[in-house]
C-alpha positions in Angstrom: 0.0 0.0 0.0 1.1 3.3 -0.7 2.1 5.7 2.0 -0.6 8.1 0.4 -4.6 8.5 1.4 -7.2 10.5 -0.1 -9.5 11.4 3.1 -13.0 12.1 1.5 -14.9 14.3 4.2 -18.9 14.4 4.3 -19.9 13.9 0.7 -23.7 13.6 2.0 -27.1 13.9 0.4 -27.6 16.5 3.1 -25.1 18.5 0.3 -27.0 18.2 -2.8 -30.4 19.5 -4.0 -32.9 18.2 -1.9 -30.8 18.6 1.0 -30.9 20.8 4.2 -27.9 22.4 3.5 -27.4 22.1 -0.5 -24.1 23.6 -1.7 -24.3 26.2 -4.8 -20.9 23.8 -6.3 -21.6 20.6 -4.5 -22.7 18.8 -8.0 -20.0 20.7 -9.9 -17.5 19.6 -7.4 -18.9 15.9 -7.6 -17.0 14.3 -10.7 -13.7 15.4 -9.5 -14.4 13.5 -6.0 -15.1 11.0 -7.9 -12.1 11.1 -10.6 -9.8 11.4 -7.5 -11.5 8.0 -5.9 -10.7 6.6 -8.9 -7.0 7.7 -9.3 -6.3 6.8 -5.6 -7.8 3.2 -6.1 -5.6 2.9 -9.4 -2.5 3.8 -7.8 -2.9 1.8 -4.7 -3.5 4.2 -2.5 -5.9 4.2 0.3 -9.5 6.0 0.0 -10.9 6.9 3.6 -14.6 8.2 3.4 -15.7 10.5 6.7 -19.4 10.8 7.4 -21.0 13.3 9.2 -23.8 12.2 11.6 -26.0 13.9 14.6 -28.6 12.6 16.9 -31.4 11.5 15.3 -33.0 14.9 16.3 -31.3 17.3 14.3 -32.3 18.5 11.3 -29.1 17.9 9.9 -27.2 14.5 9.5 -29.3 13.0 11.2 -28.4 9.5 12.3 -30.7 6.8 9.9 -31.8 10.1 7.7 -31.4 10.3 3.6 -29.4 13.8 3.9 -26.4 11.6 6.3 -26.4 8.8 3.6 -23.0 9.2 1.5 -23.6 10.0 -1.7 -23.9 6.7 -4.0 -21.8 8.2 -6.8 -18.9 7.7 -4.3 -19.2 4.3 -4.6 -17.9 2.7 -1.3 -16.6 -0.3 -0.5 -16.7 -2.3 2.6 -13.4 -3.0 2.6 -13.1 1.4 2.4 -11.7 2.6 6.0 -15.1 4.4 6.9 -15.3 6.9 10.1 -18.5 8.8 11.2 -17.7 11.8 13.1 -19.9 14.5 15.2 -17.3 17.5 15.5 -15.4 19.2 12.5 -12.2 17.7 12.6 -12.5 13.8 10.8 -9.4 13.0 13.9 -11.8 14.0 17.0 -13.1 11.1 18.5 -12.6 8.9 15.6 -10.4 6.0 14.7 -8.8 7.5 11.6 -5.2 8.4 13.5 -5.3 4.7 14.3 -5.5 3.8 10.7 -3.3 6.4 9.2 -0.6 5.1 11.6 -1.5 1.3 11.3 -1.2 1.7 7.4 2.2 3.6 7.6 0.4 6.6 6.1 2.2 10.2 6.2 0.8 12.0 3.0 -3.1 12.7 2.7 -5.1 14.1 -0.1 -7.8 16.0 1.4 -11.4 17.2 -0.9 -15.0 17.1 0.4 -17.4 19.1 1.8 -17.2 22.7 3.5 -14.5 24.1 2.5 -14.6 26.5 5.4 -15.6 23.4 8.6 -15.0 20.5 8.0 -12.1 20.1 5.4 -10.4 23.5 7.1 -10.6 21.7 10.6 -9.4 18.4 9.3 -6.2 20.1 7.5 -5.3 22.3 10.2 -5.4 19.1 12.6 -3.5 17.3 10.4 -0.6 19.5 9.7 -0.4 19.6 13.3 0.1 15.9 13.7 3.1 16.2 11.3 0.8 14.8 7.8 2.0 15.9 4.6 -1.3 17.5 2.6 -2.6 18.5 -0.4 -5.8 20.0 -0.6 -7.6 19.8 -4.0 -9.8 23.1 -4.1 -11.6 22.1 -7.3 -12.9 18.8 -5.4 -14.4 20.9 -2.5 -17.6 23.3 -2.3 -18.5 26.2 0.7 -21.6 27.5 1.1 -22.4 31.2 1.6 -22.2 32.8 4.9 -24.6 35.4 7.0 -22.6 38.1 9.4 -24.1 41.2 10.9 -22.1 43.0 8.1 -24.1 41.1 5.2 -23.9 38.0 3.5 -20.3 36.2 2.6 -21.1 34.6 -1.5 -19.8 30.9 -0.7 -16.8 31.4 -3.7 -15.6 34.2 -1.8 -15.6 31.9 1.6 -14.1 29.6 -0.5 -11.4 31.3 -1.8 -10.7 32.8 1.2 -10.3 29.3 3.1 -7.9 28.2 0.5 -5.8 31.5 0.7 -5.7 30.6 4.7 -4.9 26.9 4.4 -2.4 27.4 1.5 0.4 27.6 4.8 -0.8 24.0 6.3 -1.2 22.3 2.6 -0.3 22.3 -0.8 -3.5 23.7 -2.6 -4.1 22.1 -6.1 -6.5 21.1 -8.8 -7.5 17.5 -9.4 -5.5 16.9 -12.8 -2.6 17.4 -10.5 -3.5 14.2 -8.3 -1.2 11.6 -10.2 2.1 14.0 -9.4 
């Protein structure tokens, strides 16, 4: 196995149309998920999907709802190293540090879903436990953002994540995957 993983965080129905909290570039950002699934598997390398999921309650991922469900174009495997989490960062009170150690794994690909929670935490954390990363910006999706000051378009919170995370990862497009 290769000492690469692509960590796929919270590609979930609760994402796309007809979900609580649809992204405006969740379905453009879909194929290239996808394409880097299949480039991983190809070279060897070990896909890691991270799922989202809240008390039955919540009106988002909740546990058992269609909007927590991983999205089927994904198309896991059981044999996939699969980790549901309940906080932002896919290491907090999940076994995926286990794994990553276990499997001799010290360089992650990182895409998924928000830019700005999830795949921010999950990059930050894992610069800090000494991971190599690339983060592939065209493979991720925000949404927008109220303040008291106005509303934050989701490609300018986007951007603006990237800009931020560019000092914890290298930030890169999908047709650079392969390098």
């Amino acid at each position: 196995m290769s000492d690469r993983a692509l960590i796929v965080i919270d590609v979930q129905n609760e994402y796309f149309p007809g979900g609580a909290w649809a992204l405006p570039d969740a379905e453009k950002a879909l194929p290239n998920i996808t394409g880097l699934i299949a480039g991983a598997r190809d070279r060897g390398e070990a896909v890691v999907f991270i799922q989202h999921v809240a008390p039955a309650d919540s009106p988002v991922f909740a546990a058992g709802s269609p909007g927590m469900a991983m999205r089927a174009e994904l198309k896991v495997r059981p044999e996939d190293p699969t980790f549901q989490k309940s906080h932002p960062s896919a290491f907090q009170d999940t076994g995926l540090q286990e794994f990553l150690k276990g499997a001799g794994i010290g360089r992650l690909d990182i895409c998924g879903f928000m830019t700005q929670m999830c795949c921010d935490t999950t990059t930050r954390e894992a610069y800090g436990r000494g991971y190599s990363l690339r983060l592939f910006h065209d493979a991720c999706a925000a949404r927008d953002l109220d303040t008291e000051e106005g509303a934050i378009p989701h490609d300018v919170v986007h951007r603006t994540h990237l800009a931020s995370l560019a000092r914890f990862a290298k930030i890169v497009t999908t047709a650079q995957a392969g390098e």
